[in-house]
DSSP file (Angstrom, degrees, kcal/mol; ACC not computed):
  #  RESIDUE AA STRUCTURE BP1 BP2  ACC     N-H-->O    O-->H-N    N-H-->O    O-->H-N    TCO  KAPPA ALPHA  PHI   PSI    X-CA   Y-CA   Z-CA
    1    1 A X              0   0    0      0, 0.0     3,-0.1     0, 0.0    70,-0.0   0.000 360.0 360.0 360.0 144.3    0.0    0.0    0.0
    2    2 A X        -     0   0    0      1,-0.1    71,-0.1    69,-0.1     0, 0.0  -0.276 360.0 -88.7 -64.3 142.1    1.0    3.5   -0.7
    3    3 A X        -     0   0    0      1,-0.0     2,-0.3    70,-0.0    -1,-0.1  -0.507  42.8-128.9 -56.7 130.7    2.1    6.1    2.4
    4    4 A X        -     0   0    0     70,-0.2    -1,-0.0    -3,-0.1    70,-0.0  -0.803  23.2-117.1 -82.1 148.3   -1.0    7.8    3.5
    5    5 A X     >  -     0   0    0     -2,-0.3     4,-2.1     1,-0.1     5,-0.3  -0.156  40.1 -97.1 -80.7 158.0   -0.4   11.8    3.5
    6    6 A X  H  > S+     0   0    0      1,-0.2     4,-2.3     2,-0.2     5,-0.2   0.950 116.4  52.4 -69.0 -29.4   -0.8   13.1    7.0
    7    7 A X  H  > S+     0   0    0      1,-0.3     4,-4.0     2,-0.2    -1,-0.2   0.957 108.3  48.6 -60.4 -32.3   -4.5   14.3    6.9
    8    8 A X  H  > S+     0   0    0      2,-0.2     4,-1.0     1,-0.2    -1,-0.3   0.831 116.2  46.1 -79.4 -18.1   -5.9   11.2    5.6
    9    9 A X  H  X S+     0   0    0     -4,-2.1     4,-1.2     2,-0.2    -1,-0.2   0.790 114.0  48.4-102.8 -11.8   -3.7    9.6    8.6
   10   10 A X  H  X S+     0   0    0     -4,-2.3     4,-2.1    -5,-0.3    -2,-0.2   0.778 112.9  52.2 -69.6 -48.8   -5.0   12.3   11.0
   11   11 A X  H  X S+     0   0    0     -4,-4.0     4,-1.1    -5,-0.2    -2,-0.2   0.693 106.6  46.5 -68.9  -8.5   -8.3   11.2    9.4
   12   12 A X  H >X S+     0   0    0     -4,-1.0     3,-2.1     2,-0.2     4,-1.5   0.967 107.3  65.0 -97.4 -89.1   -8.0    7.5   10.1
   13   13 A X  H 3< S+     0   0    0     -4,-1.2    -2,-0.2     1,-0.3    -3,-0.1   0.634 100.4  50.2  11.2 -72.6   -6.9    8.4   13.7
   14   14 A X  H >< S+     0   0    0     -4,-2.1     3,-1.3     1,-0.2    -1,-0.3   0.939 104.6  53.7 -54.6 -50.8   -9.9    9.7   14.4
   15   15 A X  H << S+     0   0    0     -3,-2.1     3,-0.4    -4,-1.1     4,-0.4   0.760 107.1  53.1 -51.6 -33.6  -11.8    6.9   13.2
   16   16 A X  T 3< S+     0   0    0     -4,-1.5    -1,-0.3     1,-0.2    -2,-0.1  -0.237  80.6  91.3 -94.7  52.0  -10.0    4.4   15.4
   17   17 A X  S <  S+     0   0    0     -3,-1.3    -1,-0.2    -5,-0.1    -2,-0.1   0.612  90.5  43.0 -92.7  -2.1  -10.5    6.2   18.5
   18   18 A X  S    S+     0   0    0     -3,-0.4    -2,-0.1    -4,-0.1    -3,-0.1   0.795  90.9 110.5 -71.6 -81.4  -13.6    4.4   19.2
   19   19 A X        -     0   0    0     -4,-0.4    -3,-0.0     1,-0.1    29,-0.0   0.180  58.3-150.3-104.0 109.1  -12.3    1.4   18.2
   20   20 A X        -     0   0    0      1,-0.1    29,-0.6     2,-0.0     2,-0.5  -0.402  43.7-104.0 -78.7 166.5  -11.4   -1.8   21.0
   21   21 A X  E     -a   49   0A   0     27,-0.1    29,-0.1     1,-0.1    -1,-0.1  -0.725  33.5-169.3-105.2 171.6   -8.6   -3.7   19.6
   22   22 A X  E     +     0   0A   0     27,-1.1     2,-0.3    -2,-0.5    19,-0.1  -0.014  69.9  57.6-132.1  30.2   -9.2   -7.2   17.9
   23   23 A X  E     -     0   0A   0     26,-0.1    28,-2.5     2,-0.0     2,-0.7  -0.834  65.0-166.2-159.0 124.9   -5.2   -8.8   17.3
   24   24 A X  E     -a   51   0A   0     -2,-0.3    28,-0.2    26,-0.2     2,-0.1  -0.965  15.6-140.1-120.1 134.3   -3.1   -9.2   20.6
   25   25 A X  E     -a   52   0A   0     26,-3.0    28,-0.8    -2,-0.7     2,-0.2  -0.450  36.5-179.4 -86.1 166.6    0.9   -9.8   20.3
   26   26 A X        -     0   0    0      3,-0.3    28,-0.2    26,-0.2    -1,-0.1  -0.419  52.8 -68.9-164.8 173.3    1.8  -12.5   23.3
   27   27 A X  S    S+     0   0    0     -2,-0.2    -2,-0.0     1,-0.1    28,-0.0   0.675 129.2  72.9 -73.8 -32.4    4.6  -14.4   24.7
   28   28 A X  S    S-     0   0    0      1,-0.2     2,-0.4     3,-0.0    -1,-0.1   0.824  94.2-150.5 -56.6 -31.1    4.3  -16.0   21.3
   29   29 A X        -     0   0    0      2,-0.1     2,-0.7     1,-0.1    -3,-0.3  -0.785  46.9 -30.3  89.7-149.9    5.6  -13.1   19.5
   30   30 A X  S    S+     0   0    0     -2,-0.4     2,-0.3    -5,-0.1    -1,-0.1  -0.906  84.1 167.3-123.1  98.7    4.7  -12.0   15.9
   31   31 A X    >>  -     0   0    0     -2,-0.7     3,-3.1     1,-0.1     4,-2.5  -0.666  47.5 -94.8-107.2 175.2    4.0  -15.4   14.6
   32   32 A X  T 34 S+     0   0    0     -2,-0.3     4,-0.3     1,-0.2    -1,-0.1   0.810 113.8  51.8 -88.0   4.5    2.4  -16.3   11.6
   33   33 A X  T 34 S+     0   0    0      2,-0.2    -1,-0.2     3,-0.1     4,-0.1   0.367 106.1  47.7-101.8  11.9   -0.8  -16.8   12.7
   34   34 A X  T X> S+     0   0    0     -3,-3.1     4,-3.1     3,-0.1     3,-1.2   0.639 112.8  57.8-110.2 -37.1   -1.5  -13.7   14.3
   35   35 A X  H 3X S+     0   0    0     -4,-2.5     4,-1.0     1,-0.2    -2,-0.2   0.815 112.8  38.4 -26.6 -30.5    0.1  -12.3   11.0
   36   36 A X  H 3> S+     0   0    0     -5,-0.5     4,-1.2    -4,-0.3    -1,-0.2   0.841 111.8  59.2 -92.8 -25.0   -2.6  -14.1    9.2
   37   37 A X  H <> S+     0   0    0     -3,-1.2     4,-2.2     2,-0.2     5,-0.6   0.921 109.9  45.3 -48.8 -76.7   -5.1  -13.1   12.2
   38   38 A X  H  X S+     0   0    0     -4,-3.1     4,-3.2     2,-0.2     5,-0.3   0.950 109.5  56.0 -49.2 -44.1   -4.3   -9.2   11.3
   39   39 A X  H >X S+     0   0    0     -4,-1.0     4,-2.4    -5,-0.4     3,-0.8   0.978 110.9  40.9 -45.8 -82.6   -4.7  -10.0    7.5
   40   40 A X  H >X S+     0   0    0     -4,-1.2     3,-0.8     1,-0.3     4,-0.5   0.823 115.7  54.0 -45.4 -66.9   -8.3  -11.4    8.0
   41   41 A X  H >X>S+     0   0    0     -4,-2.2     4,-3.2     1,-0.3     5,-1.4   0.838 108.3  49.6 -30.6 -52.0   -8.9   -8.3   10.6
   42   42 A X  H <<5S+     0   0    0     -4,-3.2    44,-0.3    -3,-0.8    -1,-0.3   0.913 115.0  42.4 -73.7 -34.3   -7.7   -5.8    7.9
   43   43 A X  H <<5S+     0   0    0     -4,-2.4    -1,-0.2    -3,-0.8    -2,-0.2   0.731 115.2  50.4 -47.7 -31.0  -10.2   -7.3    5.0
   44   44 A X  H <<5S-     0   0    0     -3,-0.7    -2,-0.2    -4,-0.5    -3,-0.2   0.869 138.0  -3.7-100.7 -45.2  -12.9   -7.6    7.4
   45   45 A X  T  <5S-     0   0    0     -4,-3.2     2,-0.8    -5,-0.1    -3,-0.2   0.587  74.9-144.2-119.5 -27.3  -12.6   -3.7    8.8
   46   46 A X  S   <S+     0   0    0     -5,-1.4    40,-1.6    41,-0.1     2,-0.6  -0.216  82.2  63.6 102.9 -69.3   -9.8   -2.0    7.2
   47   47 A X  E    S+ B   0  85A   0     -2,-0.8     2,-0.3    38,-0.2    38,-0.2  -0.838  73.2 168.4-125.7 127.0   -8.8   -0.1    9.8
   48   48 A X  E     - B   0  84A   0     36,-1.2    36,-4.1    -2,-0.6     2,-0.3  -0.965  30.5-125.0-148.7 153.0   -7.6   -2.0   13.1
   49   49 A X  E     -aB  21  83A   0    -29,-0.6   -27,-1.1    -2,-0.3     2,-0.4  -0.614  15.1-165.6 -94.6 137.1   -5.8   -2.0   16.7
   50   50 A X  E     - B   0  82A   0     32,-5.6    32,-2.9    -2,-0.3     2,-0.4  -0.914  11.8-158.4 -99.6 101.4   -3.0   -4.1   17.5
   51   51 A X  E     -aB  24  81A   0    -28,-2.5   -26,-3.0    -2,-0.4     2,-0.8  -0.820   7.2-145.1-105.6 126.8   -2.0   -4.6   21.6
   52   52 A X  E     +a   25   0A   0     28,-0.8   -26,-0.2    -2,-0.4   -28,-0.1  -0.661  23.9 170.0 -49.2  50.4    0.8   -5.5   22.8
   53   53 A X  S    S+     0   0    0    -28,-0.8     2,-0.2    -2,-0.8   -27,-0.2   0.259  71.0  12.1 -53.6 -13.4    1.0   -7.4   25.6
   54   54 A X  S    S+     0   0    0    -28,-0.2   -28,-0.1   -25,-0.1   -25,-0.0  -0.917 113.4  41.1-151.4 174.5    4.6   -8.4   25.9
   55   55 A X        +     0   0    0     -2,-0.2     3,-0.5   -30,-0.1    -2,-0.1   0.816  61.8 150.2  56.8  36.9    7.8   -7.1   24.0
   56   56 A X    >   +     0   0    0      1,-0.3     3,-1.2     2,-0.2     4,-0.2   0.787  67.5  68.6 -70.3 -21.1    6.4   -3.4   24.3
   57   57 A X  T 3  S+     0   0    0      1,-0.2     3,-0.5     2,-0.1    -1,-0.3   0.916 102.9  43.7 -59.8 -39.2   10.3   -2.5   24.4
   58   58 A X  T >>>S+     0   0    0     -3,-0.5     4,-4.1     1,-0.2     3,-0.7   0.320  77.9 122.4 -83.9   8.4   10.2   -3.7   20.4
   59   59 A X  H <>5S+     0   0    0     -3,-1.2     4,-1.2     1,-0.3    -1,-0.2   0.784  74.3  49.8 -73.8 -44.8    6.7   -1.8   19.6
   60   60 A X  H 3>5S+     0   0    0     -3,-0.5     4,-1.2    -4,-0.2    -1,-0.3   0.897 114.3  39.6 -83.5 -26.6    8.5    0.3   16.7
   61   61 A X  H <>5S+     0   0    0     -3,-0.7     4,-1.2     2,-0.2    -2,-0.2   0.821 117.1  54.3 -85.0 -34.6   10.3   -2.8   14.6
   62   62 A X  H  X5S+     0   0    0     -4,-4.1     4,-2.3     1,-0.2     5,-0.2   0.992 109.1  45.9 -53.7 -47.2    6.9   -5.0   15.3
   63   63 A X  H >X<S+     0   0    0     -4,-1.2     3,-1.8    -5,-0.5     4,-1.6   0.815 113.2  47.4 -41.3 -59.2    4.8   -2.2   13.8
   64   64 A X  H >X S+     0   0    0     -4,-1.2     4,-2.3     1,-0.3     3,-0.9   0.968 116.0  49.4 -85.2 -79.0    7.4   -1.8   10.6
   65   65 A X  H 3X S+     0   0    0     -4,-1.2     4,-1.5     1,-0.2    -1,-0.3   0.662 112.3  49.4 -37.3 -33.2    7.2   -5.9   10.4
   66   66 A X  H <X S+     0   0    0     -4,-2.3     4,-0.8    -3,-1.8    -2,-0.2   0.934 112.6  43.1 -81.4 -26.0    3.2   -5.9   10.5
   67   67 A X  H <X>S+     0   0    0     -4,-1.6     4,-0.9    -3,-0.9     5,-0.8   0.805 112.2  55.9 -78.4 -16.0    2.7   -3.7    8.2
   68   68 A X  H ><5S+     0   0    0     -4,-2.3     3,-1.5    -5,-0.2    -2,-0.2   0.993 112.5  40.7 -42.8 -79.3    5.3   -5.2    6.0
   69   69 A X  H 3<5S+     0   0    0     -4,-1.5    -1,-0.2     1,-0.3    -2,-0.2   0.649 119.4  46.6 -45.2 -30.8    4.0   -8.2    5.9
   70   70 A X  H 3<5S-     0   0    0     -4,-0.8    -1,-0.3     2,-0.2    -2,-0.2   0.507  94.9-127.7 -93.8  -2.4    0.4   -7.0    5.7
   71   71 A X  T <<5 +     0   0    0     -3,-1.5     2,-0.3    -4,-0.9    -3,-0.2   0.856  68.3 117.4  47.6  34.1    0.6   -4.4    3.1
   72   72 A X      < -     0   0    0     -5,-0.8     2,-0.5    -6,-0.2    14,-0.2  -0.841  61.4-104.7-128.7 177.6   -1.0   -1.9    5.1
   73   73 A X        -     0   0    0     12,-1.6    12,-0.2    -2,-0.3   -71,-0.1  -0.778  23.3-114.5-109.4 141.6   -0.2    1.1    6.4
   74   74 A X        -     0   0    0     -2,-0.5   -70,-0.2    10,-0.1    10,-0.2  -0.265  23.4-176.5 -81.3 143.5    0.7    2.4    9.8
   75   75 A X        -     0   0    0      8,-2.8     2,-0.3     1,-0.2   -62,-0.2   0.731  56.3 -55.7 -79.7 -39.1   -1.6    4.9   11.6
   76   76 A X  E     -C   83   0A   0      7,-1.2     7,-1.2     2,-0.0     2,-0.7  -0.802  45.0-111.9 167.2 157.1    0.0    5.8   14.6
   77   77 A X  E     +C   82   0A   0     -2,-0.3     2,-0.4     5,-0.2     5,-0.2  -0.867  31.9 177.2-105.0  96.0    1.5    4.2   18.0
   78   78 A X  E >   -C   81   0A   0      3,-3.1     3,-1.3    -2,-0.7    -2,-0.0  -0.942  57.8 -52.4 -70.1 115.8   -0.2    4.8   21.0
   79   79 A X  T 3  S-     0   0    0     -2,-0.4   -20,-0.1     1,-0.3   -28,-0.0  -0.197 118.3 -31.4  75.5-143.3    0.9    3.3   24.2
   80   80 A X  T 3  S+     0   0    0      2,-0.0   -28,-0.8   -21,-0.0     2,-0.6   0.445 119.8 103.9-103.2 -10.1    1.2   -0.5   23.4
   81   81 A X  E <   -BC  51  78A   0     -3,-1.3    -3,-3.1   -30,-0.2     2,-0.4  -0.502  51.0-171.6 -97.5 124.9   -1.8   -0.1   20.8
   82   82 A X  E     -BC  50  77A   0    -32,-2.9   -32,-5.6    -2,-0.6     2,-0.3  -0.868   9.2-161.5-104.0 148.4   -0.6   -0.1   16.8
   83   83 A X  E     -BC  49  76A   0     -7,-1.2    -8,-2.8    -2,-0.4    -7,-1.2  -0.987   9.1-166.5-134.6 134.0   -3.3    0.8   14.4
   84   84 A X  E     -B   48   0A   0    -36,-4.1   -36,-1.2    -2,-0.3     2,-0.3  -0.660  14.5-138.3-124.8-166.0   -3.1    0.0   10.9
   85   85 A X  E     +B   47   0A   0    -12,-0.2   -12,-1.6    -2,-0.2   -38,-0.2  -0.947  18.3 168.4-128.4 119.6   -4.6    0.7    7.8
   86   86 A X        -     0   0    0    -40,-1.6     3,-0.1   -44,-0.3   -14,-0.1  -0.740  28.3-141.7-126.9  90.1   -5.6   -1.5    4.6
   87   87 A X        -     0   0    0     -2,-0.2     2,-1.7     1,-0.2   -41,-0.1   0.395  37.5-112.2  50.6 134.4   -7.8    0.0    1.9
   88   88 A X        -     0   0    0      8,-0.2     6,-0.2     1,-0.2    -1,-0.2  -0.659  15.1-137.6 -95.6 118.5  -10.1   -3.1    0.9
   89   89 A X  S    S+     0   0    0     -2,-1.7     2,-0.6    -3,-0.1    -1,-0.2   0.702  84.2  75.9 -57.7 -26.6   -9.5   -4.3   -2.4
   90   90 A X  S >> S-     0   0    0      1,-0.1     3,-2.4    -3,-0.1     4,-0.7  -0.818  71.0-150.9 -48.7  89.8  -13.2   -4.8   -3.4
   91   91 A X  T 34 S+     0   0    0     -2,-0.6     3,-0.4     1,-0.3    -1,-0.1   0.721  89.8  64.7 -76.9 -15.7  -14.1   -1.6   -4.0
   92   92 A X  T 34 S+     0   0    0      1,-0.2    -1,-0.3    -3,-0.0    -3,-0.1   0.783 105.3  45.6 -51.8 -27.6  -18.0   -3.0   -2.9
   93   93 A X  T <4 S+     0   0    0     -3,-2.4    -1,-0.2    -5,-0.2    -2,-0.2   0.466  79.5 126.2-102.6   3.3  -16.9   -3.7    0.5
   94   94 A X     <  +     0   0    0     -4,-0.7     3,-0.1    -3,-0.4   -48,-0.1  -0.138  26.2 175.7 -41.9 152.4  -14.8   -0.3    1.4
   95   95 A X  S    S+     0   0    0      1,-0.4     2,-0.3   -50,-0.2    -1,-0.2   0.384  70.3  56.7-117.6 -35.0  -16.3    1.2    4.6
   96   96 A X        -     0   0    0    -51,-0.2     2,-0.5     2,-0.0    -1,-0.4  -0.706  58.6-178.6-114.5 146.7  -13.4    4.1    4.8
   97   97 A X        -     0   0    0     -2,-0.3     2,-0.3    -3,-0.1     6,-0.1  -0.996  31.3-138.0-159.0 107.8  -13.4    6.2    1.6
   98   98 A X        -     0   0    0     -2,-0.5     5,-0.1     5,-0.4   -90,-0.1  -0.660  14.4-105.3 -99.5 156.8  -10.2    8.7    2.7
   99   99 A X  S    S+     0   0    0     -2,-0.3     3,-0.4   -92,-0.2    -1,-0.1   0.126  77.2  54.7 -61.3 168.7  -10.1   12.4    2.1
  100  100 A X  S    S-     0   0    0      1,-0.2     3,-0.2     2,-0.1     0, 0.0  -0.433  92.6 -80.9 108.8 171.1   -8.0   13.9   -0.6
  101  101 A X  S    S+     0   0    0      1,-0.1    -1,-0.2    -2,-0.1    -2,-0.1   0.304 123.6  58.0 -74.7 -11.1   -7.6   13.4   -4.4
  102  102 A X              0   0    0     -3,-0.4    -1,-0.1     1,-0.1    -2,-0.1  -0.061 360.0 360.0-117.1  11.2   -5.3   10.1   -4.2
  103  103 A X              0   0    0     -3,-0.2    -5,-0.4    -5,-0.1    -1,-0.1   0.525 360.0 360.0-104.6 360.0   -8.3    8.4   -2.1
């Protein structure tokens, strides 16, 4: 996925502030089934929290690695909670239709 520009990641923000999160990192790590967990999460909503419940000291390389792996893009690091972003590739099922001319 393409960098989102900072309003549209200011807008995204907003929309996950509301938002509980639904993929929690472990003792397990970032294995590849919560990778595949976050995938299915990003299809389903688009836009989603990730918590960290151990390895909060690593919070900035996990983030780079989920979204790597996910093709989406990061929204911002709270705390222990990463929020990402994935555009839905159907364009029938989009919920989030971002500001801007590139949206």
């Amino acid at each position: 996925m393409a960098e989102i520009t900072k309003a549209q990641r200011s807008y995204l923000r907003r929309l996950a502030n509301p938002l509980k999160p639904t993929v929690f990192l472990g003792k397990q790590g970032l294995t590849p089934e919560l990778l595949e967990k976050a995938g299915r999460e990003l299809d389903a909503h688009e836009l989603i929290k990730v918590r960290l419940l151990e390895h909060k000291e690593l919070k900035e390389s996990l983030a780079r690695t989920i979204v790597d792996e996910t093709g989406a893009a990061l929204v911002s690091i709270v705390g222990h909670v990463i929020t990402i972003y994935r555009q839905q590739a159907d364009p029938e099922r989009r919920r989030i239709t971002l500001p801007g001319p590139y949206a």
